[in-house]
C-alpha positions as CSV (number, residue, x, y, z in Angstrom):
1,X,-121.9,115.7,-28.9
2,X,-122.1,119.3,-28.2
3,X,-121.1,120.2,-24.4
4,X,-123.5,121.3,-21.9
5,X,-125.8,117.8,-21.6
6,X,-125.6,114.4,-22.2
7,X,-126.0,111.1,-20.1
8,X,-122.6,109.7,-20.7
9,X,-121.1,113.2,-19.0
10,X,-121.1,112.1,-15.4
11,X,-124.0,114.1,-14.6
12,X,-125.8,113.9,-11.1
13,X,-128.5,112.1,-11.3
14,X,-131.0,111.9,-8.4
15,X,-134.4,111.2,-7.2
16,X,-137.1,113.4,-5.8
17,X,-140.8,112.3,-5.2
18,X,-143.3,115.1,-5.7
19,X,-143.5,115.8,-1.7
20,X,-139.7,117.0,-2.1
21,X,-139.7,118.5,-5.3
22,X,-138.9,122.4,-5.0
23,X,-141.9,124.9,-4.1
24,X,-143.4,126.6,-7.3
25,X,-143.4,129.9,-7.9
26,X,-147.5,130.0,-7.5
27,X,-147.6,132.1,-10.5
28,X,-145.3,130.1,-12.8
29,X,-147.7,127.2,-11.4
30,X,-151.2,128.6,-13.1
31,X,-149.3,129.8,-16.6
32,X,-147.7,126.7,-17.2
33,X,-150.0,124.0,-16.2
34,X,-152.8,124.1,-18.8
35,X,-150.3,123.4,-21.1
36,X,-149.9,119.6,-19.5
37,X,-152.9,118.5,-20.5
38,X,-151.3,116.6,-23.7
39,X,-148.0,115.7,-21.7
40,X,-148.4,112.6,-20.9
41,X,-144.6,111.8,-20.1
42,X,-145.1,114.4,-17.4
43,X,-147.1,112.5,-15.6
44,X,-144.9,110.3,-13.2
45,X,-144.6,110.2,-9.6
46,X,-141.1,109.0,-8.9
47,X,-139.0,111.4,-11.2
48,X,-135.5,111.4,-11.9
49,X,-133.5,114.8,-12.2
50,X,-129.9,115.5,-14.6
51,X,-127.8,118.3,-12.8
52,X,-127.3,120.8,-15.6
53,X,-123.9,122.3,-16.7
54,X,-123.6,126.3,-15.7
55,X,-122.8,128.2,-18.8
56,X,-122.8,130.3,-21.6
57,X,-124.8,130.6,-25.1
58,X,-122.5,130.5,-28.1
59,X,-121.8,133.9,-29.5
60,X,-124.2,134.5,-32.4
61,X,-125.8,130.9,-31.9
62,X,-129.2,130.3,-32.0
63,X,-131.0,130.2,-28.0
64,X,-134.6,129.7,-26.4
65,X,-134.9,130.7,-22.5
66,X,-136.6,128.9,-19.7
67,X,-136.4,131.3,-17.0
68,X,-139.6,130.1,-14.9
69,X,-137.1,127.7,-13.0
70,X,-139.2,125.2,-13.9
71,X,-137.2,121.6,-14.3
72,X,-139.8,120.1,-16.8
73,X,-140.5,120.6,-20.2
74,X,-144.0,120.3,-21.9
75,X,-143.8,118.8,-25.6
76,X,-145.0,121.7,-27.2
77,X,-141.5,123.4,-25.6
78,X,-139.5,120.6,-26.8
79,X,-140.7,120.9,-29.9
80,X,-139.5,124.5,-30.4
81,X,-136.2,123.5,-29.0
82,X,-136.0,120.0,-31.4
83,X,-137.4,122.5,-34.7
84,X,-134.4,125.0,-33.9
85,X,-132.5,122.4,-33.8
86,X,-133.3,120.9,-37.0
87,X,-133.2,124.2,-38.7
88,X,-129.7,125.0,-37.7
89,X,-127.9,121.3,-38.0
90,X,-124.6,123.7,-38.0
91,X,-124.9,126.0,-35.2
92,X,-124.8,125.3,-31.8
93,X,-128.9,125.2,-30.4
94,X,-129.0,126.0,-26.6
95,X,-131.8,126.2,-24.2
96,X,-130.7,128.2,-21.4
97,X,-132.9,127.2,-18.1
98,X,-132.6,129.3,-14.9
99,X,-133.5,126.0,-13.3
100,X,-130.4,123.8,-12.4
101,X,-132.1,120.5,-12.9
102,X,-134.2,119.0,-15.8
103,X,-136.3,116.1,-15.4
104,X,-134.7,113.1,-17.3
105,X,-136.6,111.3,-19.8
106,X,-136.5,108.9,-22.8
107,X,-137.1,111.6,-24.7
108,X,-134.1,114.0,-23.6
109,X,-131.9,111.2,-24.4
110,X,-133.1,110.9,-27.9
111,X,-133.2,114.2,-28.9
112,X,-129.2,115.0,-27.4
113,X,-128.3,111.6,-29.1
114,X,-129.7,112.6,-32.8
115,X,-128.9,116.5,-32.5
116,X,-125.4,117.0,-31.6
117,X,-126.3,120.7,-32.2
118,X,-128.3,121.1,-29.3
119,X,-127.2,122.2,-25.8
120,X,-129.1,122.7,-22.8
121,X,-127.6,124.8,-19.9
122,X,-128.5,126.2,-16.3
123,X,-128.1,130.1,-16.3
124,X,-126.4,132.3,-14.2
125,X,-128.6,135.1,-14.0
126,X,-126.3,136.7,-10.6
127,X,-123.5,136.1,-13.3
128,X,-125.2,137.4,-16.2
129,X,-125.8,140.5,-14.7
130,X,-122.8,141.7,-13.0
131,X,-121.4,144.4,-14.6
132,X,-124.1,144.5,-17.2
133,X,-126.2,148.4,-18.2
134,X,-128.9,145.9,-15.9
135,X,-126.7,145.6,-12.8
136,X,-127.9,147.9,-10.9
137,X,-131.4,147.3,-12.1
138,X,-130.9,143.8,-11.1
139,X,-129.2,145.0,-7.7
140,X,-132.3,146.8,-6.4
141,X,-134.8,143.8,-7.4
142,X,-136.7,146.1,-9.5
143,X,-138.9,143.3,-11.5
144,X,-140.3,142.3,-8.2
145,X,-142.4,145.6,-8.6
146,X,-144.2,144.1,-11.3
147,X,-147.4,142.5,-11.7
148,X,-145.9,139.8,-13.8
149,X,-142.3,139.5,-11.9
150,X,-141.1,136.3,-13.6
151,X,-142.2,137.6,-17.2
152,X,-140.3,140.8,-17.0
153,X,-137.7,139.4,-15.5
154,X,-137.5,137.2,-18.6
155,X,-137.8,140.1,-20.8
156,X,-134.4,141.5,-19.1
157,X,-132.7,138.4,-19.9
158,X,-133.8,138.3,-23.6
159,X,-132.4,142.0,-23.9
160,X,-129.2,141.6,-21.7
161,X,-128.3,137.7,-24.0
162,X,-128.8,139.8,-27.3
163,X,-127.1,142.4,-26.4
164,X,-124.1,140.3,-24.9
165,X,-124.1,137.0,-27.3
166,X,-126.0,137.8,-30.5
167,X,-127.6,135.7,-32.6
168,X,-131.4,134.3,-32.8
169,X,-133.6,134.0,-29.8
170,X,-136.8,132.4,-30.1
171,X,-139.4,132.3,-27.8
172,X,-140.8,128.6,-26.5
173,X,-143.8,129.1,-28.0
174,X,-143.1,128.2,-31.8
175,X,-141.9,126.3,-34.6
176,X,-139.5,126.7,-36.9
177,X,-139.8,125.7,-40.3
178,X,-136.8,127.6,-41.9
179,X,-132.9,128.2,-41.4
180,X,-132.8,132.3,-39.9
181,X,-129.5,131.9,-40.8
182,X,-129.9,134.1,-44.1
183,X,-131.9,136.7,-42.6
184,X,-129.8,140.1,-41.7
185,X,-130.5,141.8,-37.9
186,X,-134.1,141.8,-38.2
187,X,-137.2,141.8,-35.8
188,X,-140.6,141.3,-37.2
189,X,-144.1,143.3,-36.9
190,X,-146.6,141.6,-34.9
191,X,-149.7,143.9,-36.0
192,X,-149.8,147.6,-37.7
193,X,-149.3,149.0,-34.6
194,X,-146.5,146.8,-32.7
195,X,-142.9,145.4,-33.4
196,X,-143.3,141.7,-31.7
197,X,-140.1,140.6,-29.6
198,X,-140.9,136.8,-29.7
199,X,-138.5,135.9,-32.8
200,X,-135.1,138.6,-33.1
201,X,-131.6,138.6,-33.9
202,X,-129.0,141.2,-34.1
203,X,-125.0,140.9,-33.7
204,X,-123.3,141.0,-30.5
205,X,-123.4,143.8,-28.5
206,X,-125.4,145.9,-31.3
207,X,-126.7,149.5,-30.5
208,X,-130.0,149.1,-30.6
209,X,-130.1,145.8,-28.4
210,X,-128.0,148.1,-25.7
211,X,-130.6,150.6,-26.4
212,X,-133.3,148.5,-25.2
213,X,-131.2,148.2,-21.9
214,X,-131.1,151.3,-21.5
215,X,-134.8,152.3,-21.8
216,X,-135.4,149.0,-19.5
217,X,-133.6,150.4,-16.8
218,X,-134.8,153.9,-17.0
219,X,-138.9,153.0,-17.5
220,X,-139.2,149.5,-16.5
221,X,-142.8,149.3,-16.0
222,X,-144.6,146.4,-14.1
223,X,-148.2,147.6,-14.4
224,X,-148.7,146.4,-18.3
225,X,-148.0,143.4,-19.6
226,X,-146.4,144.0,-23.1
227,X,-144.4,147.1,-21.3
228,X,-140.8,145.4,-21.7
229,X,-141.2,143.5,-24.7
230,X,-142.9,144.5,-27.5
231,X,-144.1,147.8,-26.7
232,X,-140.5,148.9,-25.4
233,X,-138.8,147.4,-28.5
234,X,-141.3,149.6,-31.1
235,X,-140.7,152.6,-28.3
236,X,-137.0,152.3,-29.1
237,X,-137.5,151.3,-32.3
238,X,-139.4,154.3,-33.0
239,X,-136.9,157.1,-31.2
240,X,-133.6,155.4,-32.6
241,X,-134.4,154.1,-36.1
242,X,-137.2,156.4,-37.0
243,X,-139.8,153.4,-37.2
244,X,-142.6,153.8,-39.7
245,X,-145.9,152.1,-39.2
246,X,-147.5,150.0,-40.5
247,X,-144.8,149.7,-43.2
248,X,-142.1,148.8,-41.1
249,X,-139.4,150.2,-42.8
250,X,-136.3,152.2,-40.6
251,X,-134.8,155.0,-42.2
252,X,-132.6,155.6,-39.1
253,X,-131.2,152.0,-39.1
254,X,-130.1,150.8,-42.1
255,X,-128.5,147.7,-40.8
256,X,-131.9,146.7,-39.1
257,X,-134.5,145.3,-40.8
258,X,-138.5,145.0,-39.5
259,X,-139.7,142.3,-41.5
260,X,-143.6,142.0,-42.3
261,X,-145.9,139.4,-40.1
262,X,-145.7,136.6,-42.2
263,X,-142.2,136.3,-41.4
264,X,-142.8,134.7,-38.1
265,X,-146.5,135.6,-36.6
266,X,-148.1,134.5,-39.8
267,X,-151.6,134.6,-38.4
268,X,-151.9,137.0,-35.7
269,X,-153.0,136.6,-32.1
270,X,-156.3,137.1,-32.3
271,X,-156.7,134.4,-34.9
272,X,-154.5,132.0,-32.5
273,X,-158.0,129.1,-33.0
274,X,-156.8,128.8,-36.9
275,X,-153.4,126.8,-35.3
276,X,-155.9,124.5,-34.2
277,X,-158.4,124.0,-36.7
278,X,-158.3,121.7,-39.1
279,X,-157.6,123.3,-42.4
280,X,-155.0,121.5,-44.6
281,X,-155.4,124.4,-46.7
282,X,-153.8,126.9,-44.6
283,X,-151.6,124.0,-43.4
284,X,-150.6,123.8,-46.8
285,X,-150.0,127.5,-47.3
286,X,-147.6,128.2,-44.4
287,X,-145.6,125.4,-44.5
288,X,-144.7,126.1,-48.1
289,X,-144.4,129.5,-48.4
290,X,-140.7,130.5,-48.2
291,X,-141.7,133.6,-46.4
292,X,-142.6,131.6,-43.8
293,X,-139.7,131.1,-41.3
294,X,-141.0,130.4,-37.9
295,X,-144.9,129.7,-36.8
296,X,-145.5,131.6,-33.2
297,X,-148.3,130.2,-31.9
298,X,-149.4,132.5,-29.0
299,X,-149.1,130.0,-25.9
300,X,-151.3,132.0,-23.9
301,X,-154.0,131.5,-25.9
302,X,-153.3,128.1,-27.6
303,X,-151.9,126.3,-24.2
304,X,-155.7,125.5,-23.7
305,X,-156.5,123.8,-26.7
306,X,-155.1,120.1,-27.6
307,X,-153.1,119.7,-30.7
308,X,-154.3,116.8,-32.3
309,X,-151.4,115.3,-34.1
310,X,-152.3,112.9,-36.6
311,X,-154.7,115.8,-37.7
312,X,-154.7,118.7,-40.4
313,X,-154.1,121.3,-38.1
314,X,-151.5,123.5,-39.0
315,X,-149.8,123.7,-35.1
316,X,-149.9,119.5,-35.8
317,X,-148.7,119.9,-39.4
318,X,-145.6,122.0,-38.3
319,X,-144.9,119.7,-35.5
320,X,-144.8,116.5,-37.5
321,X,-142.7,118.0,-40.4
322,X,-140.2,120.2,-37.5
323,X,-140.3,117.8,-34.4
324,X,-140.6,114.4,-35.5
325,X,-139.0,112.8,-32.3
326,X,-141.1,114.9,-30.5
327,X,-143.9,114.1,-31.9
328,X,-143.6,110.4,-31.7
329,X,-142.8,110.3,-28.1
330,X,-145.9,112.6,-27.3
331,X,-148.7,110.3,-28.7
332,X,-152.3,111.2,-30.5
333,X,-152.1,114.7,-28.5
334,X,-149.6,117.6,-27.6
């Protein structure tokens, strides 16, 4: 089994009751709490905690990021994690958690048992940014001036892990269907007018991921939303690689490719309902179109709806074909 978790490791395992349990964040709290409403494993009130290992992501691996410090997982996360996983049965998988506990469950133990690929790790974010283009950024506290502190605080630690580690990070909000393997560096448009950073990968320490430092540190803005993730990846995109819109193409970085939205936001936000609606149809059309490599399904839209999974959905389609374990351990919803 790979390192970083399993139960026959000598890991810590101890009990809180919900009065002991570690204060929120109040804002993680209200984000992260519709999407419970299928997770039914969740809903315990003696819960047992694993002590996770403190380390690094494999260089040019594939990674997904937890950096709410929350110790749980909802299905719909474990499914992104479990459809990386599947996708990738010969690179190392890691979810790196900036929480140093995760709750233990039957469900945990299955998936580290059948996926020897897969890792989960606690994160050193003091670590991670010592001596980083983001120290002093980091230093100074700088996301705390933001509106949405924990979210661009996250977007800082997708950039800095790119730019450090390579490889494919994926957001926690999808499912993969495909191996990225093939694909070259490559980001992918969300819209005609933005470059979405939910699904990227590039090579270690690659100019245009230290680029996107660089324009973090010198306009980090906390008053919009999108500010320091897609917007400042088509900014930079746009000054560095001469990005052309809505085509997507980058004279100015030939070894960086913008691939079209069916890549991996094959329907776009503002159709997030089609995920879950039933149409086989359109079931049937993503899931076997080649182009298709990864379904993002806009959790802040779709964490309010229930994904039925015996049902034709296409979010339930995906999960049954890319999570099975998952999938079986969540019951008739997710």
């Amino acid at each position: 089994m790979a390192s970083g978790f399993c139960f026959s490791c000598g890991l810590l395992l101890f009990d809180r009751s919900a009065k002991e349990r570690p204060q929120e964040n109040e804002q993680i709290r209200v984000a992260l709490e519709p999407e419970s409403l299928g997770d039914q494993e969740e809903a315990e009130e003696e819960e047992q905690y694993v002590t996770l290992q403190a380390g690094e992501p494999a260089m040019e691996g594939i990674f997904l990021l937890e950096g709410h410090g929350q110790p749980r997982l909802t299905f719909r996360m474990w499914c992104a994690l479990e459809s990386a996983s599947r996708a990738h049965p010969h690179q190392p998988v890691t979810l790196l958690m900036t929480s140093p506990v995760i709750k233990r469950s039957l469900l945990l133990q299955n998936l580290t048992g059948q996926l020897p690929n897969m890792r989960l790790l606690h994160l050193d974010t003091r670590q991670l940014f010592h001596g980083s283009p983001l120290e002093d950024w980091y230093g100074e506290g700088r996301w705390r001036e933001s509106q949405w502190p924990l979210f661009h605080f996250n977007d800082a630690l997708r950039w800095l892990l790119l730019w450090k580690y390579g490889g494919v990070y994926l957001d926690l909000d999808v499912v993969v269907l495909r191996s990225l393997t093939p694909l070259p560096n490559c980001t992918a448009r969300e819209s005609d007018k933005w470059v979405a950073a939910g699904v990227l990968k590039f090579t270690p320490a690659h100019p245009l991921m230290r680029a996107c430092l660089d324009h973090l540190a010198r306009h980090f803005d906390g008053s919009v939303w999108g500010a320091n993730g897609p917007e400042l990846l088509t900014q930079v995109l746009t000054d560095r690689c001469e990005l052309e819109l809505p085509s997507g193409r980058t004279p100015g970085c030939p070894d960086v490719a913008v691939l079209p939205p069916r890549s991996f936001y094959p329907l776009p936000w503002w159709e997030w309902q089609r995920y879950v609606k039933d149409d086989p149809g359109l079931s049937d059309d993503l899931l076997g179109d080649p182009r298709v490599f990864v379904l993002h399904v806009w959790n802040l839209h779709t964490r309010h709806a229930l994904v039925r999974l015996s049902s034709q959905q296409p979010y339930a389609r995906a999960a049954r074909a890319s999570c099975p374990v998952t999938v079986a351990h969540a019951g008739p919803l997710m």
